[in-house]
C-alpha positions as CSV (number, residue, x, y, z in Angstrom):
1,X,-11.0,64.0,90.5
2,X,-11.0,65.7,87.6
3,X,-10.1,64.5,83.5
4,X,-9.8,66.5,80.8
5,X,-10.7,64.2,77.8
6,X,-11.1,65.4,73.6
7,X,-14.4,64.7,72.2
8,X,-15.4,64.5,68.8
9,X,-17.1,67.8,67.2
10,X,-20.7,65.5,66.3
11,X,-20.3,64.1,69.7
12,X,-19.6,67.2,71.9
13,X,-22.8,68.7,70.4
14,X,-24.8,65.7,71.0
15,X,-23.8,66.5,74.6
16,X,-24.8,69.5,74.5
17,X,-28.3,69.0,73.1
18,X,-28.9,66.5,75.5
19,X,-29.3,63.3,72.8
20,X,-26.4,61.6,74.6
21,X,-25.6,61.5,78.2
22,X,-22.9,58.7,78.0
23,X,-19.2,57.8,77.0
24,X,-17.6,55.0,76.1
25,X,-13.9,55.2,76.8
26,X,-10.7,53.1,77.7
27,X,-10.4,53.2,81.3
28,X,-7.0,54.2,81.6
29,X,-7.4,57.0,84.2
30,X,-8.8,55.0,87.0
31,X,-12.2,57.0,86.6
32,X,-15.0,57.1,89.7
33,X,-18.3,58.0,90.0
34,X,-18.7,61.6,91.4
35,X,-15.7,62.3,89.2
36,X,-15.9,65.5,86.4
37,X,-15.2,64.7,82.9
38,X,-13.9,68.1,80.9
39,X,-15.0,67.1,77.6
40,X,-12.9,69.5,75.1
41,X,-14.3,69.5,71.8
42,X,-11.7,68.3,69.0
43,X,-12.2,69.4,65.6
44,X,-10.0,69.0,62.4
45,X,-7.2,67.8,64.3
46,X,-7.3,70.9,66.4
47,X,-9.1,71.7,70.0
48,X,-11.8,74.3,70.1
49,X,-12.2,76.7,72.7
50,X,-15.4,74.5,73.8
51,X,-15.6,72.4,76.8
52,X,-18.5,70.9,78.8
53,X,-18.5,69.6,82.1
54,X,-20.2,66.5,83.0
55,X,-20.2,64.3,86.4
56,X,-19.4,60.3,85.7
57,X,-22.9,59.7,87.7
58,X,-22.8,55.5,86.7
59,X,-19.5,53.3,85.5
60,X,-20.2,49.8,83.6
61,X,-16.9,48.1,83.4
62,X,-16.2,45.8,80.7
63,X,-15.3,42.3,80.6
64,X,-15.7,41.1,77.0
65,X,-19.7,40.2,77.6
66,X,-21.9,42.7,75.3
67,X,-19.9,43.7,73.2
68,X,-17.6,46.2,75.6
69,X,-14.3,44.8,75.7
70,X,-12.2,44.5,78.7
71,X,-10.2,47.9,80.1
72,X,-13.4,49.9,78.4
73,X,-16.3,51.5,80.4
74,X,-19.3,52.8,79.7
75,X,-19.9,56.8,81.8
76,X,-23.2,57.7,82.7
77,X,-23.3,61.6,82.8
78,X,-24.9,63.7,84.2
79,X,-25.0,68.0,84.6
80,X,-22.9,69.3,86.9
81,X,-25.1,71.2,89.8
């Protein structure tokens, strides 16, 4: 499956350099490993005309222990081949 989710300018560009190869996000849509994440970089209010893709390669679901509230997830990303 595929999401198409906004990211944050100074965290789309950490994508992109390769500092960050995670997201934290409510887990409202259900998300999967193997699933593509279309992260569209959000600006000002506005979307860009950037996107990255990125596979959810790990899922850590959260259940209040470690800080990571319940109906949260951590993503493990990885390139998409």
């Amino acid at each position: 499956m595929k999401h198409e989710v906004k990211i944050k300018s100074q965290y789309f560009n950490d994508i992109i350099s390769g500092e960050k190869n995670f997201e934290i996000r409510k887990n409202d849509r259900d998300y999967h490993v193997g699933d593509i994440l279309m992260l569209q970089e959000y600006d000002n209010g506005e979307y860009t005309k950037n996107f990255v893709r990125r596979k959810i390669a790990y899922i850590h679901h959260g259940d209040g222990n470690f800080g990571l509230e319940k109906g949260y997830c951590v993503l493990g990303l990885s390139k998409c081949e």
